[in-house]
C-alpha positions in Angstrom: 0.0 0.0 0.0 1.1 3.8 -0.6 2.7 6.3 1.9 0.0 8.9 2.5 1.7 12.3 3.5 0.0 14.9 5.6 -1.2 18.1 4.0 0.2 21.1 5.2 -2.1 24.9 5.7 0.3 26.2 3.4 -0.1 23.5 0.9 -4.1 23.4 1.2 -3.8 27.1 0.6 -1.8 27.0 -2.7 -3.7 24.4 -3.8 -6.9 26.6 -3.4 -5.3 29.4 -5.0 -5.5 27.1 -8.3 -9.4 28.1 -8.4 -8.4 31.0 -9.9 -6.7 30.8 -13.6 -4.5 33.5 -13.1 -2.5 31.5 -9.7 -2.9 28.6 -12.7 -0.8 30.4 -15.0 1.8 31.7 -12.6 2.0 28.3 -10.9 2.1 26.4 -14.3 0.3 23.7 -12.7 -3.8 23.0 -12.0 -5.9 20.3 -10.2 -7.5 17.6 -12.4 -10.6 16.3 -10.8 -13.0 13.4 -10.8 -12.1 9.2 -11.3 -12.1 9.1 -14.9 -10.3 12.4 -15.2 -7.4 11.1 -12.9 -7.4 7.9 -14.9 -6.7 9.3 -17.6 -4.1 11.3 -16.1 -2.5 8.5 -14.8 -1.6 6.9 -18.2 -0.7 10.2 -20.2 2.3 11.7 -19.8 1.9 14.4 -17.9 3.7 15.2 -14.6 2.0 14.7 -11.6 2.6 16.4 -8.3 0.3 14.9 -5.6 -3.2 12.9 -5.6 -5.6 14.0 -2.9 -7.9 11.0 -2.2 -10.7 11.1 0.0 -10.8 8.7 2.3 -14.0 6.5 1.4 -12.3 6.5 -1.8 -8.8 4.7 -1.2 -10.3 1.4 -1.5 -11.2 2.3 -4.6 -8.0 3.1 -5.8 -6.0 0.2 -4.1 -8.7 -2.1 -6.2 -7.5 -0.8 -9.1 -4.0 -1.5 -8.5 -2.6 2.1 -8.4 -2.2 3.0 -5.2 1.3 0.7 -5.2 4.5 2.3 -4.4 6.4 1.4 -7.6 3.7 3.3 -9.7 3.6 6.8 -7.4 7.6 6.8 -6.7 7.6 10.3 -7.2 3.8 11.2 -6.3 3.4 12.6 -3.2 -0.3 11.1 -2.4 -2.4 12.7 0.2 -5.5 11.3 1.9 -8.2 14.6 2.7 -11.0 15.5 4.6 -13.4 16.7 2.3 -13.9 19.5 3.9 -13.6 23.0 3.4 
C-alpha cells in the first residue's frame, strides 16, 4: 500500500489558489478532478505532483492497483478531509 503524506495549511492554501486561472498560469500547474479524469491522467504523460484521495475513496483506488509504491515513486499522495 502507498505512503499517504499529511497536508500542510500552506499546501491546502496553494492548492486553493489554483481556483483561480490566473495562480494557474503563474503556478504552471492545475488540479484535475474526478475518477475518470485522474485515470486518464494516470496513463498520459503528464507530470503529476500529488493525488488527494478522499478517504472513502482509497479502496477504490487500491482495487484498481494504483495505489502501489512502484507506480507513485515520485507522487506525493495525500488522503483529505473533504472539507472546506
Amino acid at each position: 500500500m502507498a505512503e499517504f503524506l499529511n497536508i500542510s495549511q500552506t499546501q491546502l492554501k496553494r492548492w486553493a489558489r489554483l481556483a483561480d486561472a490566473k495562480a494557474r498560469k503563474d503556478e504552471g500547474i492545475f488540479l484535475a478532478e474526478g475518477v475518470k479524469v485522474i485515470e486518464e491522467l494516470l496513463v498520459s504523460g503528464w507530470q503529476i505532483e500529488a493525488l488527494l484521495i478522499m478517504p472513502e475513496k482509497v479502496k477504490y483506488w487500491e482495487k484498481l492497483g494504483l495505489l502501489t509504491p512502484k507506480k507513485f515513486q515520485s507522487i506525493n499522495l495525500h488522503v483529505t478531509s473533504g472539507k472546506k
